[in-house]
C-alpha positions as CSV (number, residue, x, y, z in Angstrom):
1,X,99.0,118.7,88.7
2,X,97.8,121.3,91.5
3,X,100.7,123.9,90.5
4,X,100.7,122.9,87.2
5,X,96.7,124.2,86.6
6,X,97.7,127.7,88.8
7,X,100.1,128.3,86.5
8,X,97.9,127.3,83.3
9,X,95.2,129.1,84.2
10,X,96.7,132.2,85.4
11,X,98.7,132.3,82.5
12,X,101.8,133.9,83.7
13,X,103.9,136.5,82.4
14,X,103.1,138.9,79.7
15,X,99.9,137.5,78.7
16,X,97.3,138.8,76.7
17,X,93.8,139.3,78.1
18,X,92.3,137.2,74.9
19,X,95.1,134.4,75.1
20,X,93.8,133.9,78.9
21,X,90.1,134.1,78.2
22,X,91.1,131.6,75.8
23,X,93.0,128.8,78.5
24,X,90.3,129.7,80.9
25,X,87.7,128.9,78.3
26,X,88.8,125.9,77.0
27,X,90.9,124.3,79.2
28,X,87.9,122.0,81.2
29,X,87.6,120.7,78.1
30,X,91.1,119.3,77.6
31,X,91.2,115.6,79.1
32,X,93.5,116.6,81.4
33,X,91.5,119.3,82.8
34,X,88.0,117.7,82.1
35,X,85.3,118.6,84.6
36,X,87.7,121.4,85.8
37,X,85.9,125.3,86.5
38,X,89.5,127.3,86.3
39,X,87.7,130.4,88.3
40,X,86.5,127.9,91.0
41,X,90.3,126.3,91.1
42,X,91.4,129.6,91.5
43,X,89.4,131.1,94.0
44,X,90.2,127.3,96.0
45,X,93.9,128.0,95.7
46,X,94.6,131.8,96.1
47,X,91.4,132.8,98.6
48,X,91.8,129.8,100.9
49,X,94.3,127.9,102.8
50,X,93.3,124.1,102.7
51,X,94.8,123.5,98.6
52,X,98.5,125.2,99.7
53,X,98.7,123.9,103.0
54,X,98.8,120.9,101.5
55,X,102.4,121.0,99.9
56,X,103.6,122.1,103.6
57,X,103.1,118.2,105.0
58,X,105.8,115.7,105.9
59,X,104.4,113.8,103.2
60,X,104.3,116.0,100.3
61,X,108.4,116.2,101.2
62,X,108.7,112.4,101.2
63,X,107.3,112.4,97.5
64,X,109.8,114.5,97.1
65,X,112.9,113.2,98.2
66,X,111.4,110.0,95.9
67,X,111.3,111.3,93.3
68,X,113.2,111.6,90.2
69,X,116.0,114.4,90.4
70,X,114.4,116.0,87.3
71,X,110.9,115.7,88.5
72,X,112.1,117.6,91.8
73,X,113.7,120.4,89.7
74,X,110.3,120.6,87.8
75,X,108.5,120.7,91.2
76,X,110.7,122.9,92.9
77,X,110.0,125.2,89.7
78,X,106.4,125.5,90.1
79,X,106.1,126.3,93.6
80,X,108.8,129.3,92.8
81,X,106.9,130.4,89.9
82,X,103.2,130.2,92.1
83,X,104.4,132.0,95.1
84,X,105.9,134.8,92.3
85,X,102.2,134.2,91.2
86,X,100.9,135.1,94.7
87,X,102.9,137.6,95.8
88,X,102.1,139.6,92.3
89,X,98.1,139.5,92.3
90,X,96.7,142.5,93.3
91,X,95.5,143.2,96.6
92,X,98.0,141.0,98.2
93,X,100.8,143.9,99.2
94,X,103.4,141.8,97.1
95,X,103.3,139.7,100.3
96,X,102.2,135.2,100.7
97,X,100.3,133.8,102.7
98,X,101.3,132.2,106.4
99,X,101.2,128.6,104.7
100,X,104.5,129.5,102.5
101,X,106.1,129.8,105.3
102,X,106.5,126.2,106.1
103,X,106.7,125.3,102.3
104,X,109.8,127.3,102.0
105,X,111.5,125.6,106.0
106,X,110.5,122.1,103.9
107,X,111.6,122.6,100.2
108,X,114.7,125.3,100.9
109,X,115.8,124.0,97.3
């Protein structure tokens, strides 16, 4: 649910400013999200290592391999779609962070 609320709240793609105000706004108050602070998420994911270090553990690949083929493709999807994420913000020199590194040696899919 990690990749899936980066992805929500950064609303990627061709996204209007309004349409993302919008998510941001209101998306702590969905049940999925309840409780949530999307600019605190945020900062968490993109400004420190801890949140994406976390899909770069033995055990995140063991889920993996577990799971459904169609929940891996899904998977597999997001983590593509976050590090295009990433590697687009500003101020990052279209370059990730160390932590990918490993990701991508785990989950070559």
């Amino acid at each position: 649910r990690l990749l899936l609320a980066v992805l929500g709240f950064m609303c990627e793609g061709a996204c209007p400013p309004m349409l993302r105000a919008n998510v941001v706004a209101r998306g702590p108050h969905l049940p999925l999200w309840q409780g949530l602070t999307p600019h605190v998420l945020l900062r968490d994911f993109f400004d420190a290592d801890e949140l994406l270090s976390l899909y770069g553990e033995e055990s995140m690949r063991e889920a993996f391999d577990a799971a459904a083929p169609a929940s891996q493709g899904h998977f597999v999807t997001m983590l593509s779609r976050v590090a295009f994420i990433e590697a687009a913000r500003p101020g990052s020199g279209r370059c990730l962070r160390a932590p990918w590194q490993g990701i991508f040696q785990l989950f070559p899919e």
